[in-house]
N, C-alpha and C positions, 0 to 999 in steps of 0.2 A: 401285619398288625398295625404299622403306623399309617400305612394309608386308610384302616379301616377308622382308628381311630382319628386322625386330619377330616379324613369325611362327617362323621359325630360330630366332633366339633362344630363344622359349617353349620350342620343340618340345625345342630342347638341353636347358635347366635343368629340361622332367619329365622326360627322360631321365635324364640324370644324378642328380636326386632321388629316380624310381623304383629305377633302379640299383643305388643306392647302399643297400646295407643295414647296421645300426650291427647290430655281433658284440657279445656280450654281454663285461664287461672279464674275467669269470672262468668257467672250466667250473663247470657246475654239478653241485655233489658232492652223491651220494644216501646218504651210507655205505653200511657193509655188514652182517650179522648172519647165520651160518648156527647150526644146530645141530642134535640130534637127538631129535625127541621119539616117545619107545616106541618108537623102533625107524626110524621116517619121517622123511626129511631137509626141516628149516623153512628154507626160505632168507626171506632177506627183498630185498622189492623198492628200500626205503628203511629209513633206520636214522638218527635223530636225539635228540638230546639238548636238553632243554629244563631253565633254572633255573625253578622255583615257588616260589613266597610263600604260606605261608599260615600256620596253628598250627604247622609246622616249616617249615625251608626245605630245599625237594625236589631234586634233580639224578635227572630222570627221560628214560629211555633206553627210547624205545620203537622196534621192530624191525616192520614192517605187511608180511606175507608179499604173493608176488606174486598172489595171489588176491585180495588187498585184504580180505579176511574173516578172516584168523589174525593174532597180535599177540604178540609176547612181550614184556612191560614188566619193567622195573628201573628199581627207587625207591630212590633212596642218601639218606637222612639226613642233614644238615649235621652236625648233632651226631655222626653215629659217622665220617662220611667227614672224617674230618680229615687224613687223609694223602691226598693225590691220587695216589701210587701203593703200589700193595697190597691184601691181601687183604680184602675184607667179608664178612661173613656174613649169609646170609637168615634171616628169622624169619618166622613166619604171623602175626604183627602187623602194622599197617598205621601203629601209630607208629614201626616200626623200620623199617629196610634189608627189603625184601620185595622179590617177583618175584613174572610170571603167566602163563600162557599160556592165549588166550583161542582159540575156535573153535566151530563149530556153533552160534554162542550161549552158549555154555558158560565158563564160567570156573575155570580150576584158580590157585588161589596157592599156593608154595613154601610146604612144610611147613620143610622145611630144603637149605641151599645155599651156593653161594660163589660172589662177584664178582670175578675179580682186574684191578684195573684193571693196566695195563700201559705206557700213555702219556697224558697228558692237557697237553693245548697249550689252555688257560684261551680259554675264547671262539671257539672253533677244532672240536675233535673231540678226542674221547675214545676210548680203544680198551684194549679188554681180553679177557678169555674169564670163562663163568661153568659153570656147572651148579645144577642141585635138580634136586627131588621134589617132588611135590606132595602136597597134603592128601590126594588119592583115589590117590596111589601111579604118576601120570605121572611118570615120567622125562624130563626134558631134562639132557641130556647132550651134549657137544662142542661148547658156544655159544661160537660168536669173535666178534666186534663190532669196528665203528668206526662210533662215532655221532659226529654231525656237527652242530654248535650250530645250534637252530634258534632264528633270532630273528625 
């Protein structure tokens, strides 16, 4: 009878332990990013924001479409992003505020452009809309964004 009941037992607590599955404490937020480049709509599958270190300090906003192979990046400058809401402007330099949108292999960066951020909750998500051109006369046009701190 006690070995009947020792086995019950077992059989209870992997039940209950397989049973039991721990939910995660928060949904997990992908952002978001669409926009239009030449004319074809970029959605993105994931949209995050990460801080950098290095000869500037970067608040970089990259957008990975759902093909996993398109990219539209935004590099904000500490030094020009000193207002966390408002407008930036892009430059085809890579020590300023720039943008890109990469594909095929291929890489376009903003000849010229605008980021305007719209909300930023510090450690949290950032969200705004941008637009540019590129160096070779790509257009992206209608980008809205909510990047999502990735740490």
């Amino acid at each position: 009878m006690q070995k009947r009941l020792g086995y019950s037992a077992i059989v209870l607590m992997l039940i209950l332990t397989v049973g039991c599955k721990k939910t995660p404490d928060q949904t997990v937020d992908a952002g978001m990013m669409t926009a239009t480049v030449n004319g074809v709509a970029f959605t993105a599958s994931t949209c995050y924001e990460r801080f950098s270190l290095g000869a500037t300090e970067d608040y970089v906003i990259t957008g990975t479409g759902t093909d996993g192979k398109t990219f539209i990046v935004i590099d904000l400058k500490k030094s020009t992003y000193t207002s966390t809401i408002g407008d930036q402007n892009l430059y085809p330099y890579v020590w300023s505020n720039w943008a890109k949108y990469e594909a095929n292999g291929g890489t376009v960066y903003a000849d010229s452009g605008k980021v305007t951020i719209t909300s930023d909750s510090v450690g949290q998500a950032v969200s705004g809309t941008f637009q540019f051109v590129g160096t070779d006369g790509t257009a992206v046009t209608g980008g809205v964004f909510r990047a999502v701190f990735k740490r």
